[in-house]
ROMI-357709 format. One record per residue (C-alpha): residue number from 1; z, x, y. Coordinates in pm, whole numbers, plus 50000, padded with zeros to 5 digits. Example, Ala and Ser with C-alpha at 12.3 -4.5 7.8 and 13.67 -1.06 7.14 Angstrom:
// residues 2
ATOM    n     zz     xx     yy
ATOM    1  50780  51230  49550
ATOM    2  50714  51367  49894
END
This chain:
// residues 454
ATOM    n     zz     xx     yy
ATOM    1  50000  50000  50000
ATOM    2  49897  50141  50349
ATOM    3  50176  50171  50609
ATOM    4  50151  49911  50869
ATOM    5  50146  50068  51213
ATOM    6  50198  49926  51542
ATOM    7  50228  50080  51914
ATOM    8  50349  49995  52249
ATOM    9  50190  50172  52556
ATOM   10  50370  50227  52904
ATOM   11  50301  50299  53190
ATOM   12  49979  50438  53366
ATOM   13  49631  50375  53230
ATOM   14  49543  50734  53074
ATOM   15  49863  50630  52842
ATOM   16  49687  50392  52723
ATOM   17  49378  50557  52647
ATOM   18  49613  50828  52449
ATOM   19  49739  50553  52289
ATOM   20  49402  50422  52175
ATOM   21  49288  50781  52060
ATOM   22  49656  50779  51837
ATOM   23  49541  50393  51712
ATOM   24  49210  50567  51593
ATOM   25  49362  50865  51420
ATOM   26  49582  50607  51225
ATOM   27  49273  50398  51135
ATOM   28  49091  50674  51020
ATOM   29  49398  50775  50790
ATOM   30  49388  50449  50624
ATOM   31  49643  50322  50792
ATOM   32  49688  49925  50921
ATOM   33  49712  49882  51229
ATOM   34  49893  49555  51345
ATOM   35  49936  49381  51645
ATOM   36  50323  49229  51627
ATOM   37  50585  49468  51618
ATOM   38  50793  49218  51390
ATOM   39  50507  49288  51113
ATOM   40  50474  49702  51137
ATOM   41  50648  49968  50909
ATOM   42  50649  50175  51139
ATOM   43  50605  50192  51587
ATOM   44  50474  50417  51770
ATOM   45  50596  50387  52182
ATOM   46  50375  50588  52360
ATOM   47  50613  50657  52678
ATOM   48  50588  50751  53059
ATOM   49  50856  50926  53250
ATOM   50  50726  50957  53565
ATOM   51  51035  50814  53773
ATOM   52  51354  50733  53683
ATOM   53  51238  50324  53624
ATOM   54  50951  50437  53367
ATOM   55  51221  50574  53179
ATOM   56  51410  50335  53173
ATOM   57  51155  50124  53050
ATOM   58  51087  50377  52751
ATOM   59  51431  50353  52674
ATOM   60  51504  50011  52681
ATOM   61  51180  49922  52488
ATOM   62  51301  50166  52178
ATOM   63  51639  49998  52202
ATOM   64  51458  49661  52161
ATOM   65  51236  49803  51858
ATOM   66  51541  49957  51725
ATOM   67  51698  49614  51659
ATOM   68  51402  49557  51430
ATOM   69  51517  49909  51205
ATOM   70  51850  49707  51161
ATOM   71  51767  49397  51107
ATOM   72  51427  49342  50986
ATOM   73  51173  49547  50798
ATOM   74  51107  49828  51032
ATOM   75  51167  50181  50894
ATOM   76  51051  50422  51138
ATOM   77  51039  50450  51513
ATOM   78  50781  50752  51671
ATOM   79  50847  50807  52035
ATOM   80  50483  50986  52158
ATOM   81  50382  51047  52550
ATOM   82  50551  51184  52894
ATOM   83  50914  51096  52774
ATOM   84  50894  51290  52463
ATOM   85  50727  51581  52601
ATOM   86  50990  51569  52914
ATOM   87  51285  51572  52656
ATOM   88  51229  51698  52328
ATOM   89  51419  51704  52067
ATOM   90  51696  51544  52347
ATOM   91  51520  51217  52229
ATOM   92  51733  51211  51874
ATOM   93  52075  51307  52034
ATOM   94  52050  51047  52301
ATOM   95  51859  50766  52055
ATOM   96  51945  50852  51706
ATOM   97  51757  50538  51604
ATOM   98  51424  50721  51683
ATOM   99  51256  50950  51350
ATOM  100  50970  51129  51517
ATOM  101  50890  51277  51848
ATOM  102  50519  51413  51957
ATOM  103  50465  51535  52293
ATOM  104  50128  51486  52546
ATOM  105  49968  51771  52331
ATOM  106  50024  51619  52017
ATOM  107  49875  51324  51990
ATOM  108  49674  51477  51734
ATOM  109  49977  51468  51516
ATOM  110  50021  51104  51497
ATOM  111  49930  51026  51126
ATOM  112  50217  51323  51031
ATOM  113  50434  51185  51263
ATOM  114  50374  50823  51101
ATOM  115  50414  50934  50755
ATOM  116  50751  51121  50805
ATOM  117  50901  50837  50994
ATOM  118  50820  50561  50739
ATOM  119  50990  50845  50481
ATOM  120  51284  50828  50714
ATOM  121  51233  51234  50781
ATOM  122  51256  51388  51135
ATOM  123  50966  51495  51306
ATOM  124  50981  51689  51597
ATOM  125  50549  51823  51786
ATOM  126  50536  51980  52132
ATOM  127  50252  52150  52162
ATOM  128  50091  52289  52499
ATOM  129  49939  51903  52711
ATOM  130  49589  52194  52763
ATOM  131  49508  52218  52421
ATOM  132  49483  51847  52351
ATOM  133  49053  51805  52359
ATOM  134  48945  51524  52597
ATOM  135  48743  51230  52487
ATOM  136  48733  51155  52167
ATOM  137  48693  50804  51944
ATOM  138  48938  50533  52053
ATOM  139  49024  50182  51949
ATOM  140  48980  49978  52305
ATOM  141  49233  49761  52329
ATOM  142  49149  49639  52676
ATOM  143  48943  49257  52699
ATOM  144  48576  49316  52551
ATOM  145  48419  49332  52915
ATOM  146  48595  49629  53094
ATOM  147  48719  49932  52998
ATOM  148  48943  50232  53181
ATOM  149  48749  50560  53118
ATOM  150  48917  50904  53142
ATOM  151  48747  51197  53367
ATOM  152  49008  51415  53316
ATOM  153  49331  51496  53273
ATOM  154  49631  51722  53417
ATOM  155  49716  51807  53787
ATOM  156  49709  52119  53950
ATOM  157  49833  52001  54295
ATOM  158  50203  52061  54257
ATOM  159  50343  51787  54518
ATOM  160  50698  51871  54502
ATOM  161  50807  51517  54397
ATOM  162  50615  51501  54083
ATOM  163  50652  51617  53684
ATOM  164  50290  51524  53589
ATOM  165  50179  51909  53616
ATOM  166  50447  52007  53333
ATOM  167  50394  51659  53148
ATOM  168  50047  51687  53166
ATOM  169  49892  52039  53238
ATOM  170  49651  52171  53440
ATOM  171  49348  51975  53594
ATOM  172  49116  51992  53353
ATOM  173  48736  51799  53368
ATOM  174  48541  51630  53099
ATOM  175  48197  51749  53090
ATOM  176  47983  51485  53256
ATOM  177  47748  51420  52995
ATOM  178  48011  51307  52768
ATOM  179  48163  51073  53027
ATOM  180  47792  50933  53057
ATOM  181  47750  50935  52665
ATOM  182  48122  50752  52628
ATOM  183  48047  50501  52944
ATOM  184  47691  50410  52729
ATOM  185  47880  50367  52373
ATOM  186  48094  50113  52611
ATOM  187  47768  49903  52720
ATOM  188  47649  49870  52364
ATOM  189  47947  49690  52271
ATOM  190  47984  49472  52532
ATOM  191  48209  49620  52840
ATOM  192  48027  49529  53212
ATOM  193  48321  49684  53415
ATOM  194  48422  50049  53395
ATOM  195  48716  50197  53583
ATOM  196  48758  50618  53608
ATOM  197  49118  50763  53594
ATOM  198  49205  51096  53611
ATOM  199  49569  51228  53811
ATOM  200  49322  51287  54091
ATOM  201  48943  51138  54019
ATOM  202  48853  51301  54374
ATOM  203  48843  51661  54211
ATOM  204  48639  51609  53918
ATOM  205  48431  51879  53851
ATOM  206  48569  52132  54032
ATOM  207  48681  52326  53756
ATOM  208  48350  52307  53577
ATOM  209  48088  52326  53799
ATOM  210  48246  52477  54129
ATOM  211  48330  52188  54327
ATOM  212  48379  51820  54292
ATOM  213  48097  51602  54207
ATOM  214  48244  51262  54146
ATOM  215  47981  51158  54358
ATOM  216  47688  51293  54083
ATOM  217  47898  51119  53835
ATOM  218  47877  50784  53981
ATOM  219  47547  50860  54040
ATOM  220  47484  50864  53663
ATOM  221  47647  50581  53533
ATOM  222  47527  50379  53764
ATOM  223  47227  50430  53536
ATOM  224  47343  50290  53281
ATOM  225  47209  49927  53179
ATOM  226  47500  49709  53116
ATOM  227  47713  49833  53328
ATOM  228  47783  49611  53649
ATOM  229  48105  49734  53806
ATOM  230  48202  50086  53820
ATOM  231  48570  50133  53996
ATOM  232  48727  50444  54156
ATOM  233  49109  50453  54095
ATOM  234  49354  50786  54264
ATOM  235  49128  50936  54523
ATOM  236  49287  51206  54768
ATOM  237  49194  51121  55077
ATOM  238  49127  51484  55153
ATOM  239  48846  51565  54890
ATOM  240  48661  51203  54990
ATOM  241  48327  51372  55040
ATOM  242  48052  51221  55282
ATOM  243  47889  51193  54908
ATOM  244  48146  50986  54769
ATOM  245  48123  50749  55088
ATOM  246  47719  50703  55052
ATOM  247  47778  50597  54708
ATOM  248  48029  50342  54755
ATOM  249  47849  50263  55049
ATOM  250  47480  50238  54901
ATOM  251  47537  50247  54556
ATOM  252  47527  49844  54347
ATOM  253  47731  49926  54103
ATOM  254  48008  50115  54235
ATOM  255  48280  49818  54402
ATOM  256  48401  49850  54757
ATOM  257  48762  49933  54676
ATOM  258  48883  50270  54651
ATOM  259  49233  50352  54517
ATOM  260  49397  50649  54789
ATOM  261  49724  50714  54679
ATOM  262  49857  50849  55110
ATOM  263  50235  50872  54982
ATOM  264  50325  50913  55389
ATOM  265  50143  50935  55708
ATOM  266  50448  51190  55901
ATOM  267  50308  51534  55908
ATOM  268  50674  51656  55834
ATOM  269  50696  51496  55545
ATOM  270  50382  51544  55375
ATOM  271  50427  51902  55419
ATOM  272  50743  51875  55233
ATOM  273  50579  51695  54977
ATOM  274  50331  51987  54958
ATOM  275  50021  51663  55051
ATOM  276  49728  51871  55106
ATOM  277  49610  51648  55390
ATOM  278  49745  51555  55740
ATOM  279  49806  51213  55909
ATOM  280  49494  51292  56142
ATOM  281  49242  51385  55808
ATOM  282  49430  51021  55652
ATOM  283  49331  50832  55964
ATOM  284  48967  50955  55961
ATOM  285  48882  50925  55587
ATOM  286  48994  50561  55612
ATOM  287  48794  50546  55945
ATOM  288  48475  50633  55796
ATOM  289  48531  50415  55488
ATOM  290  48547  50177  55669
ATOM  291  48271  50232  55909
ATOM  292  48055  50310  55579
ATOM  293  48144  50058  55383
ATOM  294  48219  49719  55554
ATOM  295  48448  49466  55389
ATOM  296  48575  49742  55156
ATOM  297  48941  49697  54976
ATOM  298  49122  50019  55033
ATOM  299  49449  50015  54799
ATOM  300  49703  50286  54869
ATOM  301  50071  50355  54702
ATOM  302  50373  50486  54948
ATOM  303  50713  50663  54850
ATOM  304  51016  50553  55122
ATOM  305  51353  50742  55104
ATOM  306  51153  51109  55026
ATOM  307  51465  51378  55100
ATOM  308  51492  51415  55484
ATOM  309  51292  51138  55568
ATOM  310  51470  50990  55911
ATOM  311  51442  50677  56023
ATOM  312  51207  50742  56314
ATOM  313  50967  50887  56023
ATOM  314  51004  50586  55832
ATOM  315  50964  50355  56156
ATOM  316  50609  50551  56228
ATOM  317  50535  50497  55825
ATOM  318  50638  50119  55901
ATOM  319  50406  50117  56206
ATOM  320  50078  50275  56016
ATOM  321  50113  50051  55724
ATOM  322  50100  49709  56023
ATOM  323  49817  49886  56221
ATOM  324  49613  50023  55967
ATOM  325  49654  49674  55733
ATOM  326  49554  49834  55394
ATOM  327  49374  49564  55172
ATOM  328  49618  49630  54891
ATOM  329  49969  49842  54933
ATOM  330  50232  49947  54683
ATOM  331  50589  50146  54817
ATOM  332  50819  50282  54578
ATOM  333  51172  50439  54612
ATOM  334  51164  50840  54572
ATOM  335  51296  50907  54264
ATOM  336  51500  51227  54233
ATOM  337  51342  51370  53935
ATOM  338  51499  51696  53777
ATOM  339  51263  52013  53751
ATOM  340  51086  51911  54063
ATOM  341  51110  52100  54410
ATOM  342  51231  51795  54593
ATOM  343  51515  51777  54325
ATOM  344  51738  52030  54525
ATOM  345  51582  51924  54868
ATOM  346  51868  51869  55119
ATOM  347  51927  51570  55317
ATOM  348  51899  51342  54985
ATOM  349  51842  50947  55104
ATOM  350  52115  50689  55010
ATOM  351  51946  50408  54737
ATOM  352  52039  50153  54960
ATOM  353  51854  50283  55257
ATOM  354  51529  50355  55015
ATOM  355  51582  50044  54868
ATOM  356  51609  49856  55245
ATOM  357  51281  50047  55360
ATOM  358  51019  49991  55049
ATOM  359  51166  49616  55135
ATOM  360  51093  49625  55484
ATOM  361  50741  49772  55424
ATOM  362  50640  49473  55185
ATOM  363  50754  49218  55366
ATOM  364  50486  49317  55620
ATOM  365  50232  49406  55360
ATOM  366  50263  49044  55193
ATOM  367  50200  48891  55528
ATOM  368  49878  49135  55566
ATOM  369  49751  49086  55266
ATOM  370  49749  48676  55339
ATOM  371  49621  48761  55642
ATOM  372  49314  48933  55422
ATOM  373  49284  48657  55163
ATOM  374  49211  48382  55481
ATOM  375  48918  48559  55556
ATOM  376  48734  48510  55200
ATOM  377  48817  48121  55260
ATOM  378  48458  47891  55272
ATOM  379  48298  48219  55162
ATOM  380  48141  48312  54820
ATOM  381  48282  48603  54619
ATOM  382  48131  48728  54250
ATOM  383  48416  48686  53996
ATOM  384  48480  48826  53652
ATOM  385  48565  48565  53448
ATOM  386  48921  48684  53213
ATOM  387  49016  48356  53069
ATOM  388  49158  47984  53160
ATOM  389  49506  47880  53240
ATOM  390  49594  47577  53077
ATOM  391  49897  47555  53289
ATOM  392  49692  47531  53653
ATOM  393  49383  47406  53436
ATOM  394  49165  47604  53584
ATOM  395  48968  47932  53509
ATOM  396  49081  48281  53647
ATOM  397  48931  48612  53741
ATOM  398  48871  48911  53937
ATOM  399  48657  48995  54242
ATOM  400  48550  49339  54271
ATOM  401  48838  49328  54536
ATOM  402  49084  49353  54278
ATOM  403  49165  49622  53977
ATOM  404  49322  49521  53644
ATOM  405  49643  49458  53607
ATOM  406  49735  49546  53956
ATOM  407  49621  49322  54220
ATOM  408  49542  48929  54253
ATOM  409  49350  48664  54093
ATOM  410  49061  48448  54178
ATOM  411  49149  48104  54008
ATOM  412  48847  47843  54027
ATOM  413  48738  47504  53881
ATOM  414  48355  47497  53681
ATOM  415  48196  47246  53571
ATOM  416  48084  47424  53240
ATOM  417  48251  47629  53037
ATOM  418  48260  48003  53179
ATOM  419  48259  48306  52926
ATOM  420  48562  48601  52927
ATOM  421  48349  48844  53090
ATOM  422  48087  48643  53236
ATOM  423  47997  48651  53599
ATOM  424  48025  48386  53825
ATOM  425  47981  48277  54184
ATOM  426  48310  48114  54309
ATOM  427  48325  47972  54674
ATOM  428  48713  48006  54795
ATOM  429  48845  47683  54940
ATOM  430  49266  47774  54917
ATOM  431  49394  48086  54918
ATOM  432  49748  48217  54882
ATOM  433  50007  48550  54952
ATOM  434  49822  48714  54681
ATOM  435  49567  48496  54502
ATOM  436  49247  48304  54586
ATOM  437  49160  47983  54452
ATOM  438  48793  47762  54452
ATOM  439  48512  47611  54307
ATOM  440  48196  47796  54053
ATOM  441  47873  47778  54188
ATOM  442  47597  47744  53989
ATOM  443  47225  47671  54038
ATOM  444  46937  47453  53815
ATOM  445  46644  47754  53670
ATOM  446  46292  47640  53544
ATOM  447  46472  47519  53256
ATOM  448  46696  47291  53358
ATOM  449  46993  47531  53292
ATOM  450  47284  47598  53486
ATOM  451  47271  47971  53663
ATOM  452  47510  48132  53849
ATOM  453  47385  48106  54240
ATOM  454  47238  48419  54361
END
C-alpha cells in the first residue's frame, strides 16, 4: 500500500511552487497524494518565517496537524520550507510532535523525508538554498486558468530587516528559454493568466546575461498563444527600466498593475533599511508609470514602527501614502527578526505605537481605495471568471486590476452560465471599500450565439 501524502503551503507564492515541485517528487515515487489532511499518512507543511506572524502560523498549523498524530490515523509530520531552514534541528526540541525536517535546499529530499516519518524515524536535510536547481516538473495546484511562474529565486540585496538572503540564497535567474518553455507547457493545458515571482522580478537577468532584461522576457511570452494576462509581482522601483514601462505600456498582454514593494518614502529610513532607492527616484518611477501607462493599478507594501522611525517620519509616510493614493496598499508592523541588522538597531518602536500607525495608514488607504473603485462605476472592465457564490448568487472574478489572492473581486450577474476561466465583459453598476459589483455583457455573432462584447 502506497503512503498517503498530503501538504499544506504558507505563506508567499514561490512556497507554493516548492511545494508543488515536493507534490511531484512524491507522485513520481508512487506515492498518493491526497487532498484532506484527515485522510494522509503522512503531512508535509511547507513553512515561511519571514516575520514573527508567519511563524506563528507555521507553528500553530503543526499544532493543529499534530492533533491528528494523537487522535486519528496520522503517523508522521515533515516540516519543509523557511521555518525549517531558519531553525533546524530546533524544530524537534520546541515541537517534538514533528519527525522530519528539510530545509529550502532540500526539497529534493522529500520522498526520504516522507518515508522516515511514516516509519516514525527522525529526519533531519539542510543543505545549501543555491544548490536547489530551478524549474523543474510541478503538480499546479492553482485553478486551471492561471498559474504563478518562478523567474528566480534568492536575494542578494541585504535590506537590513530581512532573513530571505540566508533562507533563500543568493539571486539567482532561470534561463529565459526555460521560463518561455515552462510558460508554453502552461498554455497547452489550459492556464490564460500567468503571474512572475521572484524576491525581486526587477533584476532578472542580471546575473546571467549582464543586466536585467525582464523587459525581453515579457517580450517573449507575450508570444505565446494562450496566454492572455501576464502579471508583474515585487518590482524595485529603482531597476524599473524605461523598457519595462514601454511594455506595460504598449504591450496586450502584460496588465497595468505593477507590484512595487516602497517599504518607506523618508530618506533616513530607507538608508537604514539599506533601500537602494531614494524618496525622489520613488516619486519619479511612479510618475512615469503613470504618465506611461494611464489607468494603471500600482500595488505597494509598507513596514511602520522600523527602529528609529519618529513620528514626524511616520507623519511624512502618512502624508505620501494620502497624496500619492496607491491603487492597492498593504502596511505591516516591523518585525524584529533575529540575525538581521535591524535586530540590534537602537531606538526599537513600542508594538503599540507600530500597531497604532499600520492602523492609521489603512484607515486612509480603505477610503482611497473606494475612492478608486467609484471611478470604474457605469464603465466596462474585462473579468476573469473564478467561480459563483451561491451565497450573493452571483458570479465572481478578477479584473486585471487585481492579483490572486490579494486584492478585490468583481462580482456580476449573467444571463448564461460563465466558465472558471472564461473571459467576460462586466459593466460595474455598485461598487464597494474593496469590491466591484455589475452586470455581463454579451453580444449576438452570425450565429445567433451569445459573445462576450468587444
Amino acid at each position: 500500500m502506497s503512503i498517503k501524502v498530503g501538504f499544506v503551503a504558507l505563506g508567499c507564492p514561490k512556497n507554493l511552487i516548492n511545494t508543488e515541485t515536493m507534490i511531484a517528487h512524491c507522485a513520481a515515487a508512487g506515492y498518493e497524494i491526497v487532498a484532506e489532511d484527515i485522510d494522509a499518512d503522512v503531512m508535509v507543511i511547507n513553512t515561511c518565517a519571514f516575520i514573527q506572524s508567519a511563524k506563528q502560523e507555521a507553528i500553530d498549523n503543526i499544532l493543529d496537524i499534530a492533533w491528528l498524530k494523537k487522535n486519528r490515523n496520522l503517523k508522521g509530520i515533515v516540516v519543509a520550507g523557511c521555518l525549517a531552514q531558519r531553525y533546524g534541528d530546533e524544530v524537534f526540541k520546541e515541537l517534538p510532535e514533528v519527525d522530519a525536517v528539510i530545509g529550502t535546499g532540500s526539497y529534493d529530499d522529500i520522498v526520504s523525508a516522507v518515508k522516515e516519518a511514516y516509519e516514525g524515524k527522525k529526519h533531519l536535510q539542510l543543505e545549501d538554498p543555491c544548490r536547489m536547481p530551478l524549474g523543474g516538473d510541478r503538480v499546479i495546484t492553482t485553478p486551471e486558468h492561471f498559474a504563478y511562474i518562478q523567474i528566480a529565486e534568492g536575494c542578494s540585496n541585504n535590506c537590513t530587516y530581512c532573513i530571505i538572503p540566508k533562507l533563500r540564497g543568493k539571486y539567482r535567474s532561470r534561463e529565459m528559454s526555460e521560463i518561455v518553455s515552462e510558460a508554453r507547457d502552461l498554455a497547452a493545458i489550459g492556464v490564460k493568466e500567468i503571474c512572475l515571482i521572484a524576491q525581486d522580478t526587477t533584476n532578472y537577468g542580471a546575473d546571467l546575461y549582464g543586466s536585467p532584461c525582464l523587459d525581453a522576457l515579457l517580450s517573449a511570452l507575450s508570444e505565446i498563444d494562450g496566454i492572455e494576462w501576464i502579471r508583474i509581482l515585487y518590482c524595485y522601483p529603482e531597476k524599473i527600466t524605461d523598457g519595462l514601462i514601454r511594455e506595460l505600456a504598449e504591450n496586450p498582454k502584460v496588465v497595468k498593475y505593477i507590484d512595487m514593494p516602497i517599504q518607506h518614502i523618508n530618506d533616513d529610513v530607507l538608508r537604514r533599511m539599506n533601500r537602494r532607492g531614494n524618496s525622489a527616484l520613488i516619486k519619479d518611477v511612479i510618475h512615469k508609470l503613470r504618465a506611461a501607462v494611464p489607468g494603471i493599478a500600482l500595488r505597494t507594501s509598507l513596514i511602520a514602527g522600523f527602529p528609529g522611525e519618529t513620528e514626524e517620519q511616520f507623519k511624512e509616510l502618512l502624508a505620501f501614502v494620502n497624496e500619492t493614493e496607491f491603487e492597492r496598499l498593504g502596511v505591516f508592523e516591523y518585525s524584529r527578526e533575529e540575525d538581521t541588522p535591524a535586530y540590534s538597531f537602537p531606538d526599537q518602536v513600542p508594538e503599540k505605537v507600530k500597531k497604532k500607525r499600520c492602523d492609521a495608514i489603512m484607515r486612509v488607504q480603505k477610503q482611497i481605495h473606494a475612492k478608486h473603485n467609484k471611478q470604474f462605476s457605469g464603465k466596462v472592465l474585462k473579468v476573469i471568471c473564478e467561480g459563483y457564490d451561491k451565497v450573493s448568487e452571483c458570479f465572481f472574478g478578477r479584473s486585471e486590476y487585481d492579483c490572486p489572492d490579494i486584492d478585490g473581486k468583481v462580482y456580476f450577474f449573467s444571463s448564461r452560465n460563465v466558465n472558471e476561466g472564461e473571459f467576460v465583459n462586466v459593466k460595474i453598476n455598485e461598487t464597494d471599500d474593496y469590491d466591484l459589483i455589475g452586470n455581463a455583457i454579451f453580444t449576438e455573432d452570425d450565429n445567433g450565439k451569445n459573445q462576450p462584447a468587444e
